[in-house]
C-alpha positions in Angstrom: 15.2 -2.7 66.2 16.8 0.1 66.7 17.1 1.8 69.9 15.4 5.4 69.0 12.2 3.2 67.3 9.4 1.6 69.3 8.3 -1.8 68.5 5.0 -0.2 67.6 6.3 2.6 65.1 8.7 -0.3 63.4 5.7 -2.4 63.2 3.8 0.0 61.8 6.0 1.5 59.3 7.1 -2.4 58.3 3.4 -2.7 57.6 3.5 0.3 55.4 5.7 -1.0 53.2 4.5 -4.1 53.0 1.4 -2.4 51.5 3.3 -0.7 49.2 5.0 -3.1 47.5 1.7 -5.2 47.3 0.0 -2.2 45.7 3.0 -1.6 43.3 2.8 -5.1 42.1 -0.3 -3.9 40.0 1.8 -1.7 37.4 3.6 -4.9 36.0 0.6 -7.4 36.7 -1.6 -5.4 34.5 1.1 -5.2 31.9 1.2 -8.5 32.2 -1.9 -10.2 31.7 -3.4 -7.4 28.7 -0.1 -8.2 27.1 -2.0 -9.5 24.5 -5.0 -7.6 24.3 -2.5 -4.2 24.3 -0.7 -5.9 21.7 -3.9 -6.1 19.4 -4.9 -3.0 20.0 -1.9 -0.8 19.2 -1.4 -3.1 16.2 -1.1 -6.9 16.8 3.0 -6.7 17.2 4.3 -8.4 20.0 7.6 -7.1 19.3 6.4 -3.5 19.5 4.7 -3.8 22.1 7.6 -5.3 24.0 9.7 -2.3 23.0 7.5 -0.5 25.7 9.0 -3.5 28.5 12.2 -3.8 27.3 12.5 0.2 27.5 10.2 -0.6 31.4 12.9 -2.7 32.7 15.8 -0.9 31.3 14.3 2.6 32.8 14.0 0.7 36.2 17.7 -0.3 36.5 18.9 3.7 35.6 16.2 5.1 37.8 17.1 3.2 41.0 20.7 4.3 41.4 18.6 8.2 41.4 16.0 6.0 43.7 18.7 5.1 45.9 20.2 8.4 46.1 17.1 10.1 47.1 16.4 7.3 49.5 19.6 8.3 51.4 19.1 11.9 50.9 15.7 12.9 51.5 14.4 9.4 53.2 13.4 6.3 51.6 9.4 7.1 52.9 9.3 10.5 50.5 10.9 8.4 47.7 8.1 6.3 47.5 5.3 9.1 47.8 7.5 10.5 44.9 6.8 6.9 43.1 3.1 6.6 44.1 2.5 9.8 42.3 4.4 8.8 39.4 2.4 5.6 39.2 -1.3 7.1 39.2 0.0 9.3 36.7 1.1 6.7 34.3 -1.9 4.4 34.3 -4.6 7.2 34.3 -2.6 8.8 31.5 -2.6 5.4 29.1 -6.2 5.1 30.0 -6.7 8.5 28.5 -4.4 8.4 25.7 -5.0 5.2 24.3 -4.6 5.9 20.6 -1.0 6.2 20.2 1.2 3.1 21.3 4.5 5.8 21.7 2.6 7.7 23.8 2.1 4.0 25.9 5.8 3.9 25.3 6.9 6.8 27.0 4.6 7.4 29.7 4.8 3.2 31.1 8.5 2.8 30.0 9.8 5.9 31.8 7.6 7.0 34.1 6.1 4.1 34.8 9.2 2.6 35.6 10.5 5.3 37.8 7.4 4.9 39.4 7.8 0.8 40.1 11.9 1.6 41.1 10.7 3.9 43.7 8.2 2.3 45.5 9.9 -1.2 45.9 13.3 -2.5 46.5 15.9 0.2 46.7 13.8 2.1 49.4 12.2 -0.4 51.0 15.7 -1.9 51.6 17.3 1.6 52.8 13.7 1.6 55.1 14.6 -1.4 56.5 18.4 -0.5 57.6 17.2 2.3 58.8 15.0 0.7 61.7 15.6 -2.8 62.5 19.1 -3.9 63.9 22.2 -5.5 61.6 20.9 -9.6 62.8 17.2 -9.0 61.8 17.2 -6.8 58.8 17.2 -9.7 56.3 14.5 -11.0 57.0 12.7 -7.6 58.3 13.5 -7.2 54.2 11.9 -10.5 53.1 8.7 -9.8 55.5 8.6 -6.2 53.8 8.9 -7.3 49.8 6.5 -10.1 50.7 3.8 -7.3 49.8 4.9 -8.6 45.8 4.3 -12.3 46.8 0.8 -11.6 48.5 0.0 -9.4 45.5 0.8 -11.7 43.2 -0.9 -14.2 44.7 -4.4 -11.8 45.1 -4.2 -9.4 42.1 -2.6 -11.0 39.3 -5.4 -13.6 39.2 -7.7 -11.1 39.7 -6.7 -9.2 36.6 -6.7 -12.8 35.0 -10.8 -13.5 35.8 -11.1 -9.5 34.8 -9.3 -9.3 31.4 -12.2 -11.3 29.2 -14.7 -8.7 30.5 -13.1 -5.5 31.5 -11.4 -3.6 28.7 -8.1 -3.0 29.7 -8.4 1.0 29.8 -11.0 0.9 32.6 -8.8 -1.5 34.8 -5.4 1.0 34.4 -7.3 4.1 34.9 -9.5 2.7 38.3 -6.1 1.0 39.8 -4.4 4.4 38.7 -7.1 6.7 40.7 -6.0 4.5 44.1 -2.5 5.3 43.1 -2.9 9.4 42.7 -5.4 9.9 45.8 -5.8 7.6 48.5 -2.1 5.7 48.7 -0.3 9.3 48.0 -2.2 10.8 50.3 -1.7 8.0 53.1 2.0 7.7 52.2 2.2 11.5 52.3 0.8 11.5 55.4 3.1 9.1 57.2 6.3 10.7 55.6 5.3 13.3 57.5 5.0 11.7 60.6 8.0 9.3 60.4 11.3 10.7 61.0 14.2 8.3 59.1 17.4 9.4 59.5 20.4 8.1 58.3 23.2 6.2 60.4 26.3 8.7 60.8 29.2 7.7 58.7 32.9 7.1 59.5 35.2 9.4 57.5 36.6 6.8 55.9 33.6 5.3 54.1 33.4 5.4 50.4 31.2 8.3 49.4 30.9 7.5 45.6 30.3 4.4 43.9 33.3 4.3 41.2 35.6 2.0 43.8 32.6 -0.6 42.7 34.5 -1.8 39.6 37.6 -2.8 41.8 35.4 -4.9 44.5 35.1 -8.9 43.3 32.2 -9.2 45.5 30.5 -6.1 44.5 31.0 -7.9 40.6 29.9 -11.6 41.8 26.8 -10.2 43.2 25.8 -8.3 40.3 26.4 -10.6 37.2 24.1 -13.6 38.9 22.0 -10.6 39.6 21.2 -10.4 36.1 19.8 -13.4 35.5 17.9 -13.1 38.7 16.3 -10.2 36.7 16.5 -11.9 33.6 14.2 -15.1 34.8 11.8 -12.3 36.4 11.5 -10.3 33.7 10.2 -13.8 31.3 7.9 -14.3 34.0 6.7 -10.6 34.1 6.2 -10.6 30.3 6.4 -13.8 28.9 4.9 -16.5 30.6 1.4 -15.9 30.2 1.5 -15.3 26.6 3.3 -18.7 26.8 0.8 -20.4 28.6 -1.9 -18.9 26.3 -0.1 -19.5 23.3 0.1 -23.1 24.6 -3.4 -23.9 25.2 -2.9 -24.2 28.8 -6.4 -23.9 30.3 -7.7 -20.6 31.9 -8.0 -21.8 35.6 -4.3 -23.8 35.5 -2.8 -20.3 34.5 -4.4 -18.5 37.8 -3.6 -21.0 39.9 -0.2 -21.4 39.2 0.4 -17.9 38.9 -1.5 -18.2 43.1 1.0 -21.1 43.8 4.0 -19.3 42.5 3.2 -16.7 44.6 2.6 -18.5 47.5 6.2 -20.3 47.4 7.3 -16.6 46.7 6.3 -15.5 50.2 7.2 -18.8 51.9 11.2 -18.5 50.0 11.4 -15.0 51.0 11.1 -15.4 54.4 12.8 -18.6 54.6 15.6 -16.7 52.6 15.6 -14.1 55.0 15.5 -16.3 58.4 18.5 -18.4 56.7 20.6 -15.6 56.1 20.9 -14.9 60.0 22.4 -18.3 60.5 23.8 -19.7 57.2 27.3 -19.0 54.7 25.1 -16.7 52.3 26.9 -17.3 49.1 25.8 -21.0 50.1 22.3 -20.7 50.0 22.5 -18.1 47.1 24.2 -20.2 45.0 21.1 -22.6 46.4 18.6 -20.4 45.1 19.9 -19.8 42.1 20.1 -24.1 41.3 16.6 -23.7 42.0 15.6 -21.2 39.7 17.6 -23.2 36.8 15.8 -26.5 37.4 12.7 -24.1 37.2 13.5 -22.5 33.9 14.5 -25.9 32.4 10.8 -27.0 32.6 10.3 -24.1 30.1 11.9 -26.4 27.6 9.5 -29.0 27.8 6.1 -29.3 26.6 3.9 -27.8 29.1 1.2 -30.2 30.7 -0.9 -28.9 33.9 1.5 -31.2 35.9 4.5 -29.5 34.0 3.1 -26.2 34.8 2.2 -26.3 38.6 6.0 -27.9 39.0 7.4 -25.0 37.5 5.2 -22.4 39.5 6.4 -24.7 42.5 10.5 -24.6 42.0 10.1 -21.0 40.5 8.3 -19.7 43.1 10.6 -20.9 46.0 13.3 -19.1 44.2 11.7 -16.3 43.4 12.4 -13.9 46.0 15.5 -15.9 47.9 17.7 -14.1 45.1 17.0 -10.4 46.2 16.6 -11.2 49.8 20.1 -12.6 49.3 21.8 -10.4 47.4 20.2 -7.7 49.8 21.7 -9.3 53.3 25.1 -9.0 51.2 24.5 -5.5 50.7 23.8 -4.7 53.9 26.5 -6.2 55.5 29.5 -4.8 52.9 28.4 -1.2 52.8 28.1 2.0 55.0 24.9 3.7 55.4 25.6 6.5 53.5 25.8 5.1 50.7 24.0 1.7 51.0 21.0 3.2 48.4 23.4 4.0 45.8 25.1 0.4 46.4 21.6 -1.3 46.4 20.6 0.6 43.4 23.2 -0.2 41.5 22.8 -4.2 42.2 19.3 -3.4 40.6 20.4 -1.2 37.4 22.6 -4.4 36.2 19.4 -6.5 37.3 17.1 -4.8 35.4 20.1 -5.1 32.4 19.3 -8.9 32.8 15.4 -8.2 32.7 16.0 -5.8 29.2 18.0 -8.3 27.5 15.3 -11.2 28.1 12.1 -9.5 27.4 13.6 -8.1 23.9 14.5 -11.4 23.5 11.4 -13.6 24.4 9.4 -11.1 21.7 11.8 -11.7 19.1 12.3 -15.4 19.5 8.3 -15.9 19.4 8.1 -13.5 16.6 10.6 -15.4 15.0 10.4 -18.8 15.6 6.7 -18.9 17.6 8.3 -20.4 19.9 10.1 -19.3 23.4 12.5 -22.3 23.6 15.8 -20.1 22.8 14.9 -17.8 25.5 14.3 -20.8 27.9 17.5 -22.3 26.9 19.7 -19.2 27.6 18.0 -18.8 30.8 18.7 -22.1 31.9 23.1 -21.8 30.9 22.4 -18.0 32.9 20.8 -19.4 36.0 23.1 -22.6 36.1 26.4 -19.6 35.6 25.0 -17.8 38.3 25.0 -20.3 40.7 28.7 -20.9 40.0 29.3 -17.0 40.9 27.7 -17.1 44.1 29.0 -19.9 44.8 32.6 -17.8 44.6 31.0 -15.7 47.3 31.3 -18.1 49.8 34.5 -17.0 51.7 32.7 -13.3 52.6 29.3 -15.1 53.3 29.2 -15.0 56.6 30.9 -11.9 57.3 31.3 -10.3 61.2 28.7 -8.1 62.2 28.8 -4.7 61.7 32.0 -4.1 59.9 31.3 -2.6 56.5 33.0 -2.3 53.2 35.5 0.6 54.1 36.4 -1.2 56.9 37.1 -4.7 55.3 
């Protein structure tokens, strides 16, 4: 840790965070499993209703170089009171206002988003930096973002077992009333009491992001990004509508969603204990074979064996990606400007996660089927692993030297 934070205060602000991110995991989860039931109510469109993702995912990527920003300026813990705000706002609001599916639109594809951007990754990586030292900050990261894993792994089947009985307004506009009092108020609280300063910055650190297009690592890291996002996003959206359109039975759907996020946590941390002793383009490139082998099950008739496989290799991929991509980060880049960096990576992510979710609701609209989609994110995982596996001369950098000093 760092020198001016106790063991206790890292702890406990660690902890924090972790509870964040497992809360936040309800704004897509709910998305998620109504998918269908929002779909019949605004209209019976899939392909409508996925407007309000695609326009989600791509909000996300534009919000979190803003996210990243503030998270340098004014601290990553007031970013995400900022986002817990946002995010009682939203589901309250489409629990009120649930006549009009633009006015679902707007308030979960913008606001919403913003709200998701700035209460996960892109602070919780700048919180991180800010109080653990350079050789534990990886996996400080993948103990932190764990809070989706364990959320996935709790809520989503909980909103699974909940959707036959509980209309979908009641669920958003209860999970939004913990969002706008008690979490705001406990995250206000601790903002308060948490000083988070930034790292002071050599001169000759880069203080804007435009020498980005000139950096090949910078590029390698963000094109397999996108299909990390991409095979998220399918996931996100997609893949219970899959399983339900595919008959698969009620209690292999929450089960596998409980094993893949199990295998979540355990990949994130692995990831993350790895990437203190490992070449990280290596194990990225790793990660990413694993995630195609997953998504190439997706072309196959699904079976319960064929399902908890998937949930199996998908889910030890799952978070080894960002944990990954997040260790390079942190070693190439000053503090200054690390957020803006980091939020960046995530914009051409969530690019990825657009592109797929427009095109899972066309290609079942279309065809009924999702086996295009699972094609082309099979070529994109198997492309990505190639790229990262170009990052293997930088992968295991010297610590503490950053971009500007490369």
């Amino acid at each position: 840790m760092n020198k001016q934070h106790s063991a206790a205060l890292v702890a406990g602000v660690l902890s924090v965070g972790f509870l964040v991110m497992f809360f936040s995991s309800a704004i897509k989860g709910l998305f998620q499993v109504y998918f269908v039931d929002l779909a019949a109510h605004f209209g019976g469109s899939r392909s409508a209703l996925a407007t309000g993702g695609t326009l989600f995912v791509l909000t996300i990527g534009l919000a979190s170089p803003l996210v990243g920003a503030l998270s340098d300026r004014v601290g990553p813990l007031w970013t995400v009171v900022l986002g817990s705000v946002c995010g009682g706002v939203v589901l309250l609001g489409v629990s009120l206002f649930d006549t009009h599916l633009m006015v679902f639109i707007v308030l979960y594809g913008l606001l919403g988003a913003f709200a998701l951007a700035a209460m996960t990754y892109v602070p919780m990586g700048i919180l991180v930096d800010r109080l653990v030292t350079e050789k534990s900050k990886a996996f400080a990261f993948a103990v932190v973002t764990n809070g989706t894993a364990i959320g996935f792994v709790v809520l989503s089947p909980l909103w699974i077992w909940l959707a036959p009985t509980v209309p979908w307004q009641t669920l958003f506009g209860g999970v939004g009333l913990v969002f706008l009092l008690p979490l705001s108020a406990a995250l206000f609280w601790v903002a308060r009491t948490v000083p988070l300063a930034a790292q002071p910055t050599s001169d000759n650190q880069p203080t804007s992001l435009g020498f980005l297009l000139g950096d090949a690592r910078f590029l390698l890291l963000a094109l397999s990004f996108a299909t990390c996002g991409a095979t998220m996003a399918f996931i996100d959206v997609h893949l219970v509508p899959y399983w339900q359109g595919e008959g698969v039975a009620l209690s292999v759907q929450a089960s596998s969603l409980s094993l893949l996020g199990v295998l979540e946590l355990i990949s994130g941390l692995l990831a993350g204990w790895l990437a203190t002793r490992y070449n990280k383009g290596a194990l990225l490139a790793f990660f990413y074979l694993l995630r195609c082998a997953a998504v190439a099950l997706l072309l196959v008739q699904p079976s319960t064996t064929s399902v908890y496989l998937f949930a199996i290799i998908f889910g030890a991929s799952y978070l080894g990606t960002v944990v990954l991509t997040s260790a390079f980060c942190f070693d190439l880049y000053g503090s200054q400007i690390k957020g803006k960096v980091f939020g960046a990576l995530f914009l051409v992510h969530q690019l990825g996660a657009m592109a797929a979710t427009q095109l899972g609701a066309l290609d079942y609209d279309r065809n009924h089927s999702y086996q295009l989609t699972a094609l082309v994110l099979t070529v994109a995982t198997a492309a990505a692993a190639g790229l990262s596996a170009l990052l293997l001369p930088w992968g295991r950098k010297a610590p503490g030297k950053t971009l500007a000093e490369a």
